[in-house]
C-alpha positions in Angstrom: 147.1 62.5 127.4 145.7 61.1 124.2 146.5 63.4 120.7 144.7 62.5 117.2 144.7 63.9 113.8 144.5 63.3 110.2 147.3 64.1 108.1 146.6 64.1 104.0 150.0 63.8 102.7 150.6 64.1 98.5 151.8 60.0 97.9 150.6 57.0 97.2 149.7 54.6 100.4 152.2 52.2 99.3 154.9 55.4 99.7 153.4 56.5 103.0 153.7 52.9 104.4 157.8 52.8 103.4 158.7 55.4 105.0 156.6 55.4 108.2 157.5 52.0 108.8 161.3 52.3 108.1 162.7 52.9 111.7 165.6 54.8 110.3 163.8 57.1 108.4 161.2 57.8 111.2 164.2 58.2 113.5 165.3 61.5 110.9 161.3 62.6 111.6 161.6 63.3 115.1 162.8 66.1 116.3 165.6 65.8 119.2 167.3 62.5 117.8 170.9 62.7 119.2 171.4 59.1 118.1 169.7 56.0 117.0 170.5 52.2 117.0 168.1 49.4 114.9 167.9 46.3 116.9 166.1 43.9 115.0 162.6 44.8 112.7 160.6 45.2 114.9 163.0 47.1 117.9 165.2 50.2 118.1 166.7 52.2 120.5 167.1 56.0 120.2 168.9 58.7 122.3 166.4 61.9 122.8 166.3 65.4 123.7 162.7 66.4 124.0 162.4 70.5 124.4 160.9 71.6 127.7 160.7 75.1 128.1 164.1 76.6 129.2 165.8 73.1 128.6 166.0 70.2 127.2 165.1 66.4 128.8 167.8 63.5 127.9 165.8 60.4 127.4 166.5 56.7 126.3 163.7 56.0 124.2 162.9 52.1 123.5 160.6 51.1 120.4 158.4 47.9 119.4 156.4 47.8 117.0 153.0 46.5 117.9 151.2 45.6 115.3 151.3 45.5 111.8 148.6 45.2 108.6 150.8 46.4 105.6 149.5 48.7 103.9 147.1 50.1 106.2 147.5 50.1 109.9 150.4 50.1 112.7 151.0 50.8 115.9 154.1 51.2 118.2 155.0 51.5 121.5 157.9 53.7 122.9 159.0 53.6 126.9 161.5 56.0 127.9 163.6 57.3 131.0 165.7 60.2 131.6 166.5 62.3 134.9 163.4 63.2 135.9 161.2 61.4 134.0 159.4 58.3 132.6 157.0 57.9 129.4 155.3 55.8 128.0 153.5 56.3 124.2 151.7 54.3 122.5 150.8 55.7 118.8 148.5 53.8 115.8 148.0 55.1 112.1 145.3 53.9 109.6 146.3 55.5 106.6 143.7 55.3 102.9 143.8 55.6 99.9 142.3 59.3 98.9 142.5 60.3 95.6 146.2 60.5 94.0 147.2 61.1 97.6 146.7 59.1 101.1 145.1 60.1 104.6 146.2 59.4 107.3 144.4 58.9 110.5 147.2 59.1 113.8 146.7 58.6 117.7 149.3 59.1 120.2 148.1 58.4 124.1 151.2 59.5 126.4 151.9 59.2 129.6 154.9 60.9 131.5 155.4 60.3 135.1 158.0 61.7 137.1 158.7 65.5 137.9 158.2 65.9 134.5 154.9 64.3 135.2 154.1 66.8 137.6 153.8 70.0 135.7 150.5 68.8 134.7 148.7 68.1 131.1 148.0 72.0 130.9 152.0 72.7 130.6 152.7 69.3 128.9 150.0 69.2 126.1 151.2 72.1 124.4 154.8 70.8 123.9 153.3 67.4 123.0 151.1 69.0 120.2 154.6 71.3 118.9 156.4 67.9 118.9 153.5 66.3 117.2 153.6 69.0 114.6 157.1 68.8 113.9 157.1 65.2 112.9 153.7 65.5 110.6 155.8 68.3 108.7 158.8 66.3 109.1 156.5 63.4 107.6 155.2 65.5 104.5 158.8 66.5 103.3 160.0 63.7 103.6 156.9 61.5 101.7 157.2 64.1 99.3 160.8 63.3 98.5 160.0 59.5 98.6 157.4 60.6 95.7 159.6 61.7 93.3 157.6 65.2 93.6 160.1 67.1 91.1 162.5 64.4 90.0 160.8 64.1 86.5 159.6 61.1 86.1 159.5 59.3 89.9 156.0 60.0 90.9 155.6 57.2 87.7 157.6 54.7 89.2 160.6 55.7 86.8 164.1 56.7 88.2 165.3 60.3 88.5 168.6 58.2 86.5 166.8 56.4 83.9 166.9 58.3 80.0 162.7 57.8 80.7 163.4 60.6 83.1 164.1 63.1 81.0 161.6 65.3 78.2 162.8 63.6 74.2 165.0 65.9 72.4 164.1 68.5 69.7 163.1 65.7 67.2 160.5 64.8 69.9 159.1 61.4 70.3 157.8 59.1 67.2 154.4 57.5 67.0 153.1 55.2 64.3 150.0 55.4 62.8 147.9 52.3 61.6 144.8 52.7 60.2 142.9 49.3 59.5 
């Protein structure tokens, strides 16, 4: 079953690429991480429980990333196994530049076999698409925090910390004038 959307997220591309290619932050995006284990750049290991209905299916999920084009394009491929079934994923993102802000273009083609399997796309693509959904909100928030949105001063590349943070005090800032 193949899902697609566009996502337009509030950040610069550069900010979109940092955290969607960080595999710890991506492991806080998705929903049912019980644990999580970085094995080199480019491989991780996390322990699942993906919703299904009245209960939830324990899976071992393996990453690799694919490929890589910083900072427009990825892709990744996750195999996992748990009682009952097997998947396999494969997701890409494009993201551009638009505007102040970034889109960005996502594919997911998954395939579950297995029991699991067996309830058919019709029971499965819903569940997929809630998952899906979680992780682009997920995604947004946590962009958004990567921003600065709020912090005064980090959307400019200026930490929330720094004294450039903050408004100048009462006696407001000073400017010189030079007329030639």
């Amino acid at each position: 079953m193949i899902v697609s959307g566009t996502k337009e997220l509030s950040a610069p591309r550069a900010t979109v690429w940092s955290v969607i290619n960080d595999p710890a932050q991506m492991a806080q995006l998705m929903p049912g991480v019980e644990s999580f284990e970085i094995t080199d750049e480019k491989h991780w290991t996390a322990k699942v429980k993906v919703p299904l209905g009245l209960g939830g299916l324990k899976m071992t999920m393996n990453f690799e990333k694919l490929e890589e084009r910083e900072p427009e394009f990825a892709s990744m491929r996750a195999k996992g196994q748990g009682v009952g079934a097997l998947m396999d994923m494969t997701t890409s993102f494009t993201l551009t530049e638009a505007g102040d802000g970034t889109s960005m273009a996502w594919e997911a083609d998954v395939k579950i076999a297995g029991p699991v399997g067996a309830m058919g796309q019709r029971v499965l693509h819903p569940i997929v698409n809630q998952q899906v959904s979680q992780v682009l909100a997920a995604l947004e928030e946590s962009v958004a925090k990567a921003a600065g949105e709020g912090t005064g001063g980090a959307e400019q590349g200026i930490h929330p910390a720094s004294p450039e943070a903050y408004s100048p005090g009462p006696e407001g800032p000073t400017h010189s004038t030079e007329e030639n």
